[in-house]
C-alpha positions as CSV (number, residue, x, y, z in Angstrom):
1,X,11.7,19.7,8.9
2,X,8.9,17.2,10.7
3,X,8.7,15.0,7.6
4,X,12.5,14.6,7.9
5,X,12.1,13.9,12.0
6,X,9.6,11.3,11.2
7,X,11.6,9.7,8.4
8,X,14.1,9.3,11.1
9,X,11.8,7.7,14.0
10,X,10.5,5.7,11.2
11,X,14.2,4.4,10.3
12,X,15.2,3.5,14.1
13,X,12.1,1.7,14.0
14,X,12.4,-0.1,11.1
15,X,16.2,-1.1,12.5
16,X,14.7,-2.3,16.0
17,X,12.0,-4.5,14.1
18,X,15.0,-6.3,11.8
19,X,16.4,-7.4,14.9
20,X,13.8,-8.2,16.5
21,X,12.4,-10.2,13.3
22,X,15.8,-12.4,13.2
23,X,15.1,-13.2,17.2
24,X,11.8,-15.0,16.0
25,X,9.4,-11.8,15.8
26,X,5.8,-12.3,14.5
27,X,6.5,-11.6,10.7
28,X,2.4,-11.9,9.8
29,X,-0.2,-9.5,8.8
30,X,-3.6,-10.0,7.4
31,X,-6.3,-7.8,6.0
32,X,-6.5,-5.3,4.0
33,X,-6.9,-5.6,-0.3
34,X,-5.2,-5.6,-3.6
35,X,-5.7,-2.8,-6.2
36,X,-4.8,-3.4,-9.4
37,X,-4.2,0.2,-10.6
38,X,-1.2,1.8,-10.5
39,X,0.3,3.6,-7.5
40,X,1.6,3.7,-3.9
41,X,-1.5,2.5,-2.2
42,X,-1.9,-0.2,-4.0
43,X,1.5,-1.3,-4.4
44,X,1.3,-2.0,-0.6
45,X,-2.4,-3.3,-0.4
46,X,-1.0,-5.5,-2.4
47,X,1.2,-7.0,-0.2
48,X,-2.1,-7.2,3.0
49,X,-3.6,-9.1,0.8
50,X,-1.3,-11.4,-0.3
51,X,-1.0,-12.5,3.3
52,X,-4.9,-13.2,4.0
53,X,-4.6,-16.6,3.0
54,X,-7.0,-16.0,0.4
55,X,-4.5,-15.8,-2.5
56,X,-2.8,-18.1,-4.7
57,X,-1.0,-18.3,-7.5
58,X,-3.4,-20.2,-9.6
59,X,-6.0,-17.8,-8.8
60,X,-9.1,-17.3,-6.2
61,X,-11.9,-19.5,-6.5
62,X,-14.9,-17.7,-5.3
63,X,-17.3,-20.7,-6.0
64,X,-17.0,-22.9,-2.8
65,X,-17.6,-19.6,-0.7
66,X,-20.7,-18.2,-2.9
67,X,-22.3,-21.6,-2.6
68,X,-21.9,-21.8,1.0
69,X,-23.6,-18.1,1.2
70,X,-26.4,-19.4,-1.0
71,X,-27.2,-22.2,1.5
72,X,-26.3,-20.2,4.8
73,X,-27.3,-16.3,3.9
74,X,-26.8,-14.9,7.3
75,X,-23.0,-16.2,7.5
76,X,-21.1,-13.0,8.4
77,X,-17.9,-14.6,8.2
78,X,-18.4,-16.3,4.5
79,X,-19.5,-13.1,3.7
80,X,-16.5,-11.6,4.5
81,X,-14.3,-14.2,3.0
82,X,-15.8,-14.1,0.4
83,X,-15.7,-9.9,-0.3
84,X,-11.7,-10.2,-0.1
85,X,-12.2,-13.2,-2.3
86,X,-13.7,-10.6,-4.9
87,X,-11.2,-7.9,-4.1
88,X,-8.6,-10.6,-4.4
89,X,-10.3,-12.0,-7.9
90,X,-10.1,-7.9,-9.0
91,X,-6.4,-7.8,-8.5
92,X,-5.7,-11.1,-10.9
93,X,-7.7,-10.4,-13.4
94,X,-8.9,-6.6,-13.6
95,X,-12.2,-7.7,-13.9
96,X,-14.0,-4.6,-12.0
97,X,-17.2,-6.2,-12.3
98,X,-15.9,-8.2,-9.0
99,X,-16.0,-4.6,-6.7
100,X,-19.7,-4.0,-6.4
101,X,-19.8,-7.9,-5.9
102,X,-17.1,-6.8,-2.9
103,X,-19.2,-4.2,-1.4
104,X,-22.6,-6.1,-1.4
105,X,-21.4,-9.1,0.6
106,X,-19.3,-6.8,3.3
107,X,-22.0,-4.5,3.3
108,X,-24.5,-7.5,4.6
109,X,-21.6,-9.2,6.7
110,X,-21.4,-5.8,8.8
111,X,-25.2,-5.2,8.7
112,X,-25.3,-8.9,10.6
113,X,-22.3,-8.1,12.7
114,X,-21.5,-4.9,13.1
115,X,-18.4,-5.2,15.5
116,X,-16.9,-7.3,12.9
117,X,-13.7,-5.4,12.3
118,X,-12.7,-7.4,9.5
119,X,-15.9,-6.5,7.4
120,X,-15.0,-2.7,7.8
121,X,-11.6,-3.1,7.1
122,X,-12.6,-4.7,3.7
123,X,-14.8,-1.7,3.4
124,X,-12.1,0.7,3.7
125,X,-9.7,-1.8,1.4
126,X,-12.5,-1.2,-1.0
127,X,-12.5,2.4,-0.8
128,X,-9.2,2.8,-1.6
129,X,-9.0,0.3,-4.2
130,X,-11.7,3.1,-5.6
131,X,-9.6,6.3,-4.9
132,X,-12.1,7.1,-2.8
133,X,-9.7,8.0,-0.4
134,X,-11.9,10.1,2.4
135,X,-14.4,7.3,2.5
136,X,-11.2,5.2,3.2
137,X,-10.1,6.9,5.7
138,X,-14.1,7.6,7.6
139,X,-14.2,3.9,7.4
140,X,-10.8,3.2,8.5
141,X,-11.1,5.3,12.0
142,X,-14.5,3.2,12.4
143,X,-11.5,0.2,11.8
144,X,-9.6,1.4,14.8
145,X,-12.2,2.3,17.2
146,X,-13.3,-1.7,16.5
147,X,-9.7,-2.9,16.6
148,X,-7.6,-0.3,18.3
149,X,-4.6,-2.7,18.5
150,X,-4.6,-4.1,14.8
151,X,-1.9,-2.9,12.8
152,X,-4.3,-3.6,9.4
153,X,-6.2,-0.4,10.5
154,X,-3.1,1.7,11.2
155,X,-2.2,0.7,7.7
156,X,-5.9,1.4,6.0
157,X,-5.8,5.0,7.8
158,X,-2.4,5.8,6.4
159,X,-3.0,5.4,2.9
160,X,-5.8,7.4,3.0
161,X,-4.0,10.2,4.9
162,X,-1.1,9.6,2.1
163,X,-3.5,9.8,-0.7
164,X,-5.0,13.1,1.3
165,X,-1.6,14.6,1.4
166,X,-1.6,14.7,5.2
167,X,1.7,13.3,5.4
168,X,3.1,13.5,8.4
169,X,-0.6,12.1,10.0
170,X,0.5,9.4,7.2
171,X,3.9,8.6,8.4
172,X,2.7,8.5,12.2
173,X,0.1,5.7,10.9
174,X,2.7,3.8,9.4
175,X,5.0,3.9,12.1
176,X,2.1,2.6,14.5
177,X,1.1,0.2,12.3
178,X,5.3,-1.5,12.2
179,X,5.3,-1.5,15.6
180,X,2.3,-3.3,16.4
181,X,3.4,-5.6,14.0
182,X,6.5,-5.8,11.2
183,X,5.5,-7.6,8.4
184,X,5.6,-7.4,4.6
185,X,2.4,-4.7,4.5
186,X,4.2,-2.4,7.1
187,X,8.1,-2.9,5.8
188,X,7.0,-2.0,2.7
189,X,4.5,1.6,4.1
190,X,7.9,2.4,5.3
191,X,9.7,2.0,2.1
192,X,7.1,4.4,0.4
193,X,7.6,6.5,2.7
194,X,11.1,6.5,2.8
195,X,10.8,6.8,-1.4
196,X,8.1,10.2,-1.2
197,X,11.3,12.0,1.0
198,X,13.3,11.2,-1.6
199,X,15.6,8.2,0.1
200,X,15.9,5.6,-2.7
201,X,18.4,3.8,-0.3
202,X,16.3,3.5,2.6
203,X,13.3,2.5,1.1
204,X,15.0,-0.2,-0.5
205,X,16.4,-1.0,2.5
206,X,12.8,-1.5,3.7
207,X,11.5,-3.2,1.4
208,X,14.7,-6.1,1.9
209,X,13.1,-6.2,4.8
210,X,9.5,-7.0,3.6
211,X,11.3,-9.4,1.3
212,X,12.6,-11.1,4.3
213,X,9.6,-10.9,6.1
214,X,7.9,-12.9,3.3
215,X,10.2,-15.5,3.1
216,X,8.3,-18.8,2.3
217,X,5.7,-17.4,0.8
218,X,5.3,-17.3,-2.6
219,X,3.5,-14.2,-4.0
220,X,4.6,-12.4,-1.1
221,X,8.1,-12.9,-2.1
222,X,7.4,-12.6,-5.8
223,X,5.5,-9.2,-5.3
224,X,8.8,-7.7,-2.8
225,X,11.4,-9.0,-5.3
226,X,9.2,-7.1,-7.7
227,X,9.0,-3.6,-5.7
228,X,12.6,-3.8,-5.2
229,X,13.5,-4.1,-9.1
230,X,10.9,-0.9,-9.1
231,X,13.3,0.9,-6.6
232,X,16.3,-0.5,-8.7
233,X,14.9,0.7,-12.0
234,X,14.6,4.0,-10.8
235,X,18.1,4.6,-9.4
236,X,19.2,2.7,-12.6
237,X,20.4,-0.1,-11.4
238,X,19.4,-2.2,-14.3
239,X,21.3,-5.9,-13.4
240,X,19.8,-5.8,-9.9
241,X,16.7,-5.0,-11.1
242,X,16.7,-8.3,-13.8
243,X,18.0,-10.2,-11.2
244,X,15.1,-9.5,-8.6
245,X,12.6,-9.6,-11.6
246,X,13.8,-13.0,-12.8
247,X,13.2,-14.5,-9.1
248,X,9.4,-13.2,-9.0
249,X,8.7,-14.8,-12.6
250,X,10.8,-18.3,-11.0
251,X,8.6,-18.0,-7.9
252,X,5.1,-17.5,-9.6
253,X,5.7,-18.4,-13.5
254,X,3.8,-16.0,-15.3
255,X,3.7,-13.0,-12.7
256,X,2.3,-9.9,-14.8
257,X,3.6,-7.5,-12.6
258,X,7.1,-8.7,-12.8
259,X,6.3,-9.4,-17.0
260,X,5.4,-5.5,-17.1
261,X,8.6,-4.4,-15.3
262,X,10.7,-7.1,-17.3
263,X,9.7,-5.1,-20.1
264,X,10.6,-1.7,-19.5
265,X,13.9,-3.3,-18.6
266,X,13.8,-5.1,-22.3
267,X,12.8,-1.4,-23.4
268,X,15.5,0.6,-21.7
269,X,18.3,-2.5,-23.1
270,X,16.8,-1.3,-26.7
271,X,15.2,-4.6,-26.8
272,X,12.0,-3.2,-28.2
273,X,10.5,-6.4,-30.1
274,X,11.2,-8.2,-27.0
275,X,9.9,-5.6,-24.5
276,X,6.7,-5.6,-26.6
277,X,6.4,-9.4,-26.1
278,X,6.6,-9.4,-22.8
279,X,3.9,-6.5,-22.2
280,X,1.4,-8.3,-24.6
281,X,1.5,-11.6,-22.4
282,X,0.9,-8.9,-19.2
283,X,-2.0,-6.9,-20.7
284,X,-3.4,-10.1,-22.2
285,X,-3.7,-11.8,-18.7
286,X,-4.8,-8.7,-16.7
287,X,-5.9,-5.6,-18.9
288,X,-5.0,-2.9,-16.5
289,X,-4.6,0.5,-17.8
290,X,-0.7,0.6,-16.6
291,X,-0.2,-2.4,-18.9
292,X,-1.6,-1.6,-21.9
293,X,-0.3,2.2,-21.8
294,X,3.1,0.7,-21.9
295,X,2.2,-1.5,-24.8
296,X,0.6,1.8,-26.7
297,X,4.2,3.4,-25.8
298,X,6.4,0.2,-27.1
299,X,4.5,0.2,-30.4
300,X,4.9,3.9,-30.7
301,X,9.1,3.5,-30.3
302,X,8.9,0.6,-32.7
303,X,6.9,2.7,-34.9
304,X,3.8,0.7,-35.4
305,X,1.4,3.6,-34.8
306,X,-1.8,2.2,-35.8
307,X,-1.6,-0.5,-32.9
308,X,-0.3,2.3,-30.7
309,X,-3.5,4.1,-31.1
310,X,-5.7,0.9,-30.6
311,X,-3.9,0.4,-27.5
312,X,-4.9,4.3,-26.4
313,X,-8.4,3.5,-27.4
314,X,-8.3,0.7,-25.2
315,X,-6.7,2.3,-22.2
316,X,-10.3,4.8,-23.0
317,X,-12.4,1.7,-22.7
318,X,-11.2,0.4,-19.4
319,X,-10.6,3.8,-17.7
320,X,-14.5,3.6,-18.6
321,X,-15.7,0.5,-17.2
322,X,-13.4,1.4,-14.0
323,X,-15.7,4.3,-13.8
324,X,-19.2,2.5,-14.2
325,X,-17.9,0.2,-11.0
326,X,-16.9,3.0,-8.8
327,X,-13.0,3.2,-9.7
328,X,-11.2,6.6,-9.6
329,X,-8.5,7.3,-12.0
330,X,-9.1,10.9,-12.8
331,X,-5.3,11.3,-11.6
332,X,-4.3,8.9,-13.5
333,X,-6.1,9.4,-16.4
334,X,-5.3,12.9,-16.7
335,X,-1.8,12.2,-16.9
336,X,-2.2,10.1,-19.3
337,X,-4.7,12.2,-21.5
338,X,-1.9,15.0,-21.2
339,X,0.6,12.4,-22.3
340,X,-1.6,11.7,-25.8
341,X,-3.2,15.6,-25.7
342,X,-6.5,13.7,-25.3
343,X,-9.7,15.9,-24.6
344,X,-7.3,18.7,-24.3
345,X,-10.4,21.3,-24.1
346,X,-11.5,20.1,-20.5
347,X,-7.7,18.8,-19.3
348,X,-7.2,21.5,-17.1
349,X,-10.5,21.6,-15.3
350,X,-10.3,17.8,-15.1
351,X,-6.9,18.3,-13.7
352,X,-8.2,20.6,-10.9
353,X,-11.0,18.2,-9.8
354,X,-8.9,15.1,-9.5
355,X,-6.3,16.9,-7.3
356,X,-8.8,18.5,-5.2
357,X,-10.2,14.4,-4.8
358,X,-6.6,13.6,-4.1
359,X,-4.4,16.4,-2.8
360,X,-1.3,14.8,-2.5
361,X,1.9,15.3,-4.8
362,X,0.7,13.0,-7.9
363,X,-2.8,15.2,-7.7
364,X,-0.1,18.1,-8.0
365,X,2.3,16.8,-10.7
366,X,-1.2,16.1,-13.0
367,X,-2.1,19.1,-12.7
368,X,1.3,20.8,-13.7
369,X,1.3,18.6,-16.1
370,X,-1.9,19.6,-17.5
371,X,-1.4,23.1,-17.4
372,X,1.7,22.4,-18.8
373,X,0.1,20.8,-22.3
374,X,-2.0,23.6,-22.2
375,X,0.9,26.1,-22.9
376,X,-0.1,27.6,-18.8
377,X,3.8,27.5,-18.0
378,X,3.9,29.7,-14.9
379,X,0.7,28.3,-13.5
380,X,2.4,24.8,-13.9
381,X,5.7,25.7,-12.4
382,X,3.7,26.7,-9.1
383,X,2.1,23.4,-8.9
384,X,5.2,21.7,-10.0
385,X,7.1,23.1,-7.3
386,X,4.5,21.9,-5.1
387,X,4.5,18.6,-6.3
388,X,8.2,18.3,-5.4
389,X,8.0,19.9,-1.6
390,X,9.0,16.6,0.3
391,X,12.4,16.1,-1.7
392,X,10.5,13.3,-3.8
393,X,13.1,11.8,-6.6
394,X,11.3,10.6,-9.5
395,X,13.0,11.3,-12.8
396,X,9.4,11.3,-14.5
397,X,8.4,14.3,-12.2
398,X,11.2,15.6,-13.0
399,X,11.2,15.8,-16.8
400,X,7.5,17.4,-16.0
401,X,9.1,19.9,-14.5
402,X,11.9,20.1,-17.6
403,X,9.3,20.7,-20.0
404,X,7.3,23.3,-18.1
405,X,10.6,25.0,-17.6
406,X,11.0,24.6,-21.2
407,X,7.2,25.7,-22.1
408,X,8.2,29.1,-19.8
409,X,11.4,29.7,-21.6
410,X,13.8,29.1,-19.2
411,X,15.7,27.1,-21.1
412,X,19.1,26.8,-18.8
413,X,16.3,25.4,-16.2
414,X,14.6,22.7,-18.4
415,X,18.2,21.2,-19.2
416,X,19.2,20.9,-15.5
417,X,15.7,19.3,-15.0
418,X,16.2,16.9,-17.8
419,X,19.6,16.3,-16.3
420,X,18.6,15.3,-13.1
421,X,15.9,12.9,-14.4
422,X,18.4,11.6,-16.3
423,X,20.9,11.7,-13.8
424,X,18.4,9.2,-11.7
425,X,17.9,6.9,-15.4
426,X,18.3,6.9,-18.6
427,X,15.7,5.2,-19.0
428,X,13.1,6.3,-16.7
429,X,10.2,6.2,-19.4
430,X,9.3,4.3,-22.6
431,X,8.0,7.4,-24.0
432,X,9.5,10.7,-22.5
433,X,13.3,9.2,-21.6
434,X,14.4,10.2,-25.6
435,X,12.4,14.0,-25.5
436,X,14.5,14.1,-22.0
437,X,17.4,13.4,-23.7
438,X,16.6,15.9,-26.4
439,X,16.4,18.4,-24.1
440,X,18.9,18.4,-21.9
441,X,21.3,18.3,-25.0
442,X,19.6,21.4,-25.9
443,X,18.3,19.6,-29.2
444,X,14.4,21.1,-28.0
């Protein structure tokens, strides 16, 4: 299979570059943004934009660079500091109001210079940070005809294409982009990759690398020892995970992203009161969707369900104000509406809009999971199948697929599903990991 034969050229590369990184190899990338939503793209935007030099772990001051725009307004390259500065003040505090601020000062940077590349780049950082993944990807090309030998456009192009489900075009971006140049960003395009064929071992070995690549740096290391107590958590590898978890938070005290996956560890121990704790501190530093969906979840398994329900309102709210600034999370959100049965009347033509935005496999598992809330079990099995075409092994789309099998009354089917999710964790999810044990006890 091609995806297999790139997985491959990306894994020889990938050795090469750790050789060549422990003989003194360039180990720096710049560029790109931060999102703060959840998923793949911005899980390794994340990491571009940790290495700007923009970021710190007190947070970005954008005052020094607004004032110097105010007294010099034609200063493209403020301008552009100071649009990453926005995307960068977006990621640590979810404040969306700081994207439009984003576009309008790269917009006018690349109206005064329009062979910056770096202007465009933030551009396309922008669009993805939006879901606005074909703009992303327009914009990125533009990116490489400016700066055909920068691996930050190699990487901008590829999540778009991944986002697009062009996959293999995907890969091939991301294996430009490493050799151009390994660093954190690219290390960790490979791991993702690696993780979408469904080899949990090599992305992690990947990602060590990006971890190494990082080394000395603060946030860079905090946010790798964080994707690797993802990876752990999935396989369910629970000590590793704490371990790499606890270095992030002693690296940068306070780190929300390793507080959120601190407490789905807390949750999966059966440390609910705890796990609670620990996702209130993350959704009360940086209210992003992700955070406060696990809170609505933890208070649902403790059985406070009135502050569950506050915490689903909320999640409305933002998902809201996300919108009004130009953020996409119809994906997302329809997920999560299926999850609560929210505005079940128009889930499955939502559904088919945000996976024709984003036709990759998460556009597919929303909208077998849609159809599968909407009692449309064979429809959903189709899509389901589709979602899971490049061997992907995540127990969550796998208990998706459980149910549907379930919902179509196969029931031999949906306790092999539920099975194999649990066969990956136990744990795998604050809210579905006890219906998943339900059902493949053949209690549902």
């Amino acid at each position: 299979m091609r995806f297999r034969t790139q997985l491959v050229v990306a894994a020889i590369v990938v050795s090469a570059l750790a050789v060549g990184s422990l003989l003194g190899g360039v180990l720096q990338d710049g560029g790109g943004s931060a999102a703060v939503t959840a998923g793949p793209v911005e899980a390794s935007f994340a990491a571009d934009r940790a290495l700007t030099g923009i970021a710190t772990a007190g947070g970005t001051d954008t005052r020094e660079l607004e004032r110097a725009i105010r007294e010099r307004p034609d200063d493209a390259r403020s301008l552009v500091l100071l649009g990453y500065a926005y995307q960068q003040r977006w990621r640590e505090t979810a404040d969306a109001s700081n994207l439009p601020r984003s576009e309008a000062a790269l917009r006018r940077a690349s109206r005064l210079d329009p062979a910056d590349p770096l202007a465009v780049i933030g551009l396309g950082s922008l669009a993805l940070i939006r879901h606005d993944f074909r703009a992303a990807l327009v914009i990125g090309r533009r990116a490489q005809r400016l700066a055909p030998s920068s691996a930050r456009t190699y990487g901008l192009v590829g999540d778009a294409l991944l986002e697009l489900g062009r996959y293999e075009d995907a890969f091939r971006a991301f294996e430009r982009m490493i050799a151009l140049r390994p660093s954190v960003a690219s290390y960790a395009r490979i791991a993702y990759a690696r993780e979408l064929l469904g080899d949990l071992d090599g992305a992690r070995a990947a990602m060590q690398l990006a971890a190494d690549a990082a080394s000395g740096q603060r946030e860079p290391t905090a946010w790798a020892n964080v994707e690797l107590a993802k990876l752990d958590l999935r396989a369910g590898h629970h000590p590793r995970a704490e371990r790499h978890l606890r270095a992030a938070l002693t690296l940068v005290p306070g780190y929300v992203f390793a507080a959120e996956q601190l407490a789905r560890l807390e949750a999966a121990r059966g440390n609910v009161p705890r796990a609670i704790r620990l996702a209130q501190r993350a959704a009360a530093a940086v209210p992003l969707p992700q955070f406060i969906s696990l809170l609505a979840d933890l208070h649902a398994r403790k059985g406070n369900r009135a502050a569950a329900e506050r915490q689903v309102t909320t999640v409305g709210v933002i998902n809201r104000v996300l919108a009004a600034n130009g953020v996409r999370t119809d994906v997302e959100s329809v997920v999560f509406d299926a999850d609560h049965r929210i505005g079940t009347g128009t889930l499955v033509t939502r559904a088919r809009a945000a996976r024709a935005d984003r036709p990759s496999i998460l556009g597919d598992d929303a909208l077998a999971w849609a159809l599968a809330r909407r009692g449309r079990c064979d429809e959903a099995r189709k899509w389901s199948a589709r979602s899971l075409r490049l061997g992907t092994r995540d127990a969550l789309v796998f208990f998706h697929r459980a149910e549907i099998e379930r919902c179509a009354g196969d029931r031999l089917a949906a306790r092999r599903w539920a099975r194999m999710a649990l066969a990956l964790d136990r744990a795998f999810s604050v809210r579905w990991a006890p219906a998943a044990r339900r059902l493949a006890a053949g209690l549902r």
